[in-house]
C-alpha positions as CSV (number, residue, x, y, z in Angstrom):
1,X,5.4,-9.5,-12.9
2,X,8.2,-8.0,-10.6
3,X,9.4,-5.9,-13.5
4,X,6.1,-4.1,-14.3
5,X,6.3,-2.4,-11.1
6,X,10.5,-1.7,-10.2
7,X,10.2,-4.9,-7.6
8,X,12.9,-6.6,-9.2
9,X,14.5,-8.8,-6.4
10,X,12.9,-7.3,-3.8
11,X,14.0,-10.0,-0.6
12,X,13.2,-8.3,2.2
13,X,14.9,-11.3,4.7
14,X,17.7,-11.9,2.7
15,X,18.5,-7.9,2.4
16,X,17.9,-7.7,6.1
17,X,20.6,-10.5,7.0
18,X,22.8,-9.1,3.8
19,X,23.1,-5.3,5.5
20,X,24.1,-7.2,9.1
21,X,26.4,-9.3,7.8
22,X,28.0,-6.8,6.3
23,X,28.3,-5.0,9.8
24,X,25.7,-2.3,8.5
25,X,22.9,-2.8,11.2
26,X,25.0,-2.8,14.2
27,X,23.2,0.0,15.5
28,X,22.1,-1.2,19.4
29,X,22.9,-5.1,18.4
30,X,26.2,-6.3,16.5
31,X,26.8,-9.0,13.9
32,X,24.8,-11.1,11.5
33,X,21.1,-11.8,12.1
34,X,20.8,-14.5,14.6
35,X,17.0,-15.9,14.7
36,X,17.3,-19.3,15.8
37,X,14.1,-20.3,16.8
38,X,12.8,-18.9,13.7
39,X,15.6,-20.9,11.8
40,X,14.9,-24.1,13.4
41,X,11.1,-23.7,12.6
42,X,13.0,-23.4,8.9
43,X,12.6,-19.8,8.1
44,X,16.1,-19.7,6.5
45,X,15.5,-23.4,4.0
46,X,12.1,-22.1,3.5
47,X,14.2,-18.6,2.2
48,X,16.4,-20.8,0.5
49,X,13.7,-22.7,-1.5
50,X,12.2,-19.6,-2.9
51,X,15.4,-17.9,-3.9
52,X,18.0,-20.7,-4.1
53,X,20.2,-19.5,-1.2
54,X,20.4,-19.5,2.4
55,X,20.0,-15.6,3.7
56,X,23.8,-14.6,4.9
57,X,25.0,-15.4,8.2
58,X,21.7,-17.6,9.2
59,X,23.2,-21.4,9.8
60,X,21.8,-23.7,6.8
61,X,22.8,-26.7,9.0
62,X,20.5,-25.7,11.7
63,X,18.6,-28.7,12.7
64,X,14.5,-27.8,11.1
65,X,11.8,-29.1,13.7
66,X,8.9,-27.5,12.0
67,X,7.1,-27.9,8.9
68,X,8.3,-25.0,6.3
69,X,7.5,-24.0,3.0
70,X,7.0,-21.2,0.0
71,X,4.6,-19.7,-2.1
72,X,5.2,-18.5,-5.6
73,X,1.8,-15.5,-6.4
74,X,-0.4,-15.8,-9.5
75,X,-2.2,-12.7,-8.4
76,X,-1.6,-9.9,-11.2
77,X,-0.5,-6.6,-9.7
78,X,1.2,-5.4,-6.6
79,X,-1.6,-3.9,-4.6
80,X,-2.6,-5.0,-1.2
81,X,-5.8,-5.7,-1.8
82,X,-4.4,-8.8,-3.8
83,X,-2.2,-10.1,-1.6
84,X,-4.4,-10.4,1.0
85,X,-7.1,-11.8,-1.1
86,X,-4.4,-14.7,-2.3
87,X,-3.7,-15.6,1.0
88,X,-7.7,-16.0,1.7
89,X,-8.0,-18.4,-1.1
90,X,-8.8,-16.3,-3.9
91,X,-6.0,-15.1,-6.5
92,X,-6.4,-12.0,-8.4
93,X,-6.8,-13.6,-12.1
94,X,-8.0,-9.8,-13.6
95,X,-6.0,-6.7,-14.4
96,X,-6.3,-3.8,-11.9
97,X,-6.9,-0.5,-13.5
98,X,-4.3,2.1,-12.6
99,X,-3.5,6.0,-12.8
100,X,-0.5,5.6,-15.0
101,X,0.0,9.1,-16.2
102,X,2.3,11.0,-13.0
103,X,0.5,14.5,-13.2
104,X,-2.9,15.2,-14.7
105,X,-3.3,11.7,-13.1
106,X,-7.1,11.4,-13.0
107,X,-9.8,11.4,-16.1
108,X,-11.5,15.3,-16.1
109,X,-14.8,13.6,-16.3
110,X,-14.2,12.0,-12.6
111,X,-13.1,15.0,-11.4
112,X,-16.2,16.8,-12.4
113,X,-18.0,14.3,-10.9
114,X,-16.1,14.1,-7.8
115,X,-16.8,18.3,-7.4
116,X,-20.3,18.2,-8.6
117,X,-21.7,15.5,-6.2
118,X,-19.4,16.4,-3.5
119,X,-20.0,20.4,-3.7
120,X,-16.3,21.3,-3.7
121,X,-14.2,24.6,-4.5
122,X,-12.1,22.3,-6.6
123,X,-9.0,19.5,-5.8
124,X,-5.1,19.7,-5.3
125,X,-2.7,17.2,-6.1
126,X,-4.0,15.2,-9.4
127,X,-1.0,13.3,-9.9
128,X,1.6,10.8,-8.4
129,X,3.1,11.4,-5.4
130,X,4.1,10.1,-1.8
131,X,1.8,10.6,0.8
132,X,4.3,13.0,3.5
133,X,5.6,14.3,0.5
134,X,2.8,16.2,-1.1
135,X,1.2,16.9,2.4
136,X,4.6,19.5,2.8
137,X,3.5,20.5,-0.7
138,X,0.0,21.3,-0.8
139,X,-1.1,20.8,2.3
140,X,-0.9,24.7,3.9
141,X,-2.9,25.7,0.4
142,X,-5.8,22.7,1.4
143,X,-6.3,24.3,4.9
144,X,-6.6,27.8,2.8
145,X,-8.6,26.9,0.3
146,X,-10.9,24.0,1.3
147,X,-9.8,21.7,-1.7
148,X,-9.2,18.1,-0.9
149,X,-5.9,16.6,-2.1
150,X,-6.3,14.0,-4.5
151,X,-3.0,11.4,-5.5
152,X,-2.1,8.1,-6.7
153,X,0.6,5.9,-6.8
154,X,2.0,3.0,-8.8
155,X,-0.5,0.5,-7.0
156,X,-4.7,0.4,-7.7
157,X,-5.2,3.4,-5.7
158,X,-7.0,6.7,-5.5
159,X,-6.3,8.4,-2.0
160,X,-7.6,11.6,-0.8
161,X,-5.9,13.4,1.9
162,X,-7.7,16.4,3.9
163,X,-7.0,17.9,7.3
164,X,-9.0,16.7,10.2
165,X,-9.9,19.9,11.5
166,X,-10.2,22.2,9.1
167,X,-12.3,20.0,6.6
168,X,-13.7,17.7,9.1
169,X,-13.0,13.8,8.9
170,X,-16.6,13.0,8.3
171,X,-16.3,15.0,5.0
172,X,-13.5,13.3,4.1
173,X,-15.2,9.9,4.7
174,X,-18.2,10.9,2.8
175,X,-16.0,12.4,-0.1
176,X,-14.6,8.7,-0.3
177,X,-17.9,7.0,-0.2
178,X,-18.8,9.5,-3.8
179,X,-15.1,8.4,-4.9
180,X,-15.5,4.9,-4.6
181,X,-18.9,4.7,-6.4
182,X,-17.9,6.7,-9.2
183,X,-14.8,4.4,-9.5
184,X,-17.2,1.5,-9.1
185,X,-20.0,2.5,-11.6
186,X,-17.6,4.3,-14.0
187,X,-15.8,1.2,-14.9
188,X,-12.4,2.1,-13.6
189,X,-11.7,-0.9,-11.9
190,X,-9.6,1.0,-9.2
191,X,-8.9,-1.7,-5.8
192,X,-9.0,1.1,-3.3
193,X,-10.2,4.4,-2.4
194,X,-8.0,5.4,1.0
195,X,-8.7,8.4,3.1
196,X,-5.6,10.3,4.5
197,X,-6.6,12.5,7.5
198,X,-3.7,14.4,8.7
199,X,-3.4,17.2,11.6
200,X,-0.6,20.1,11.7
201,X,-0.4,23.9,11.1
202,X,2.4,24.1,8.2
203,X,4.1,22.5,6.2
204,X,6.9,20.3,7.8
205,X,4.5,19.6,11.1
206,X,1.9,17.6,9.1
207,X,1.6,14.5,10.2
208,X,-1.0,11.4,8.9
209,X,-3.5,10.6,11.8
210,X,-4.8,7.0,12.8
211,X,-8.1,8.2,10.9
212,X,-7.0,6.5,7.6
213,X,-10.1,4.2,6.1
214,X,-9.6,2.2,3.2
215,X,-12.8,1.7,0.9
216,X,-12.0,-1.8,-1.1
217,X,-13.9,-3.2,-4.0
218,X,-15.4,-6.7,-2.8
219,X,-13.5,-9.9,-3.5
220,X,-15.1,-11.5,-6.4
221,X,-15.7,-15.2,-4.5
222,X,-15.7,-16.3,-1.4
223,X,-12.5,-16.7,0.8
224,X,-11.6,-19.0,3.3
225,X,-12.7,-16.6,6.2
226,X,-16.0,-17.6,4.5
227,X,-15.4,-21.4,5.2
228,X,-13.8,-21.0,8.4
229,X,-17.4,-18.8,9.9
């Protein structure tokens, strides 16, 4: 479902050993990527069984004295959530529900609810948008005004970003807690709810802290942590 989400051909090795070959990462090392450990534990035939070709300037006659293979995903969607749930044991067989439309992203009905429960002056943002990116937009008007920031992305996500300080990370925390249960009980089907703290004065000095907290929607069986414990 590469195509759904502009992930067509995505390769991260085999782009990584393309650009050095090519003399385009010889930036504190020179030449094509050399891994030959890796390549003898057969990262480069377990490359080549997923895509069909050995990644460029890695030796496809290396002799392999681990056990390799490759994975093909049945999850639906590109989120992390699903990923990491796959590799647990349990593949996401459902549709995620996403914020498709780039501004006005959100329903007005969660919004109300979002300001209502969480006593708010009102929200930012509402709409696609990276996570540096709209913090040098909006972010000098948040510390002004008290609004949280509220954006989305192409993935299952509804992320809220609010300065430490001068909202408080607690607040934030809390504000997620009301966001993921009215995602939860209004049926959106949304994977994540993230918090984005972030410190600075202005806009071109804000910067995302370590704070970030990720509120996930439970995996709907158990995983092999579950087994393992």
């Amino acid at each position: 479902d590469a195509e759904r989400f502009g992930d067509v051909g995505a390769d991260t090795l085999g782009h990584i050993a393309e650009a050095c070959a090519k003399g385009e990462a010889d930036n504190g090392r020179k030449g094509p990527l050399n891994l030959p450990n890796l390549t003898r534990l057969g990262l480069a035939k377990a490359h080549e069984g997923s895509t069909g070709f050995i990644p460029a300037g890695m030796d496809g006659n290396a002799e392999v004295i681990g056990a390799y293979a490759w994975a093909h995903e049945m999850s639906s969607g590109k989120d992390t959530p699903s990923g990491h749930w796959e590799i647990a044991g349990v593949p996401v067989l459902f549709e995620w529900g996403y914020f498709s439309d780039h501004e006005n992203s959100f329903p007005q009905e969660l919004l109300d609810k979002l300001v209502e429960r969480a006593n708010l002056p009102g929200y930012l943002g509402n709409c696609h948008s990276s996570g540096t990116v709209i913090l040098d937009q909006l972010g000098e008007e948040h510390m002004k005004t008290g609004k949280p920031i509220f954006y989305t992305s192409a993935d299952s996500v509804f992320q809220i970003a609010c300065h430490e300080e001068t909202f408080g990370l607690d607040k934030l925390y809390e504000l997620c807690e009301i966001a993921r249960e009215e995602l939860t009980n209004g049926g959106y089907n949304i994977g994540r709810v993230i918090a984005r703290p972030f410190i600075g004065d202005k806009a071109g000095n804000f910067q995302r802290t370590g704070n970030r907290h990720d509120l996930a929607v439970e995996p709907p069986a158990p995983t092999v942590l579950q087994k393992l414990v």
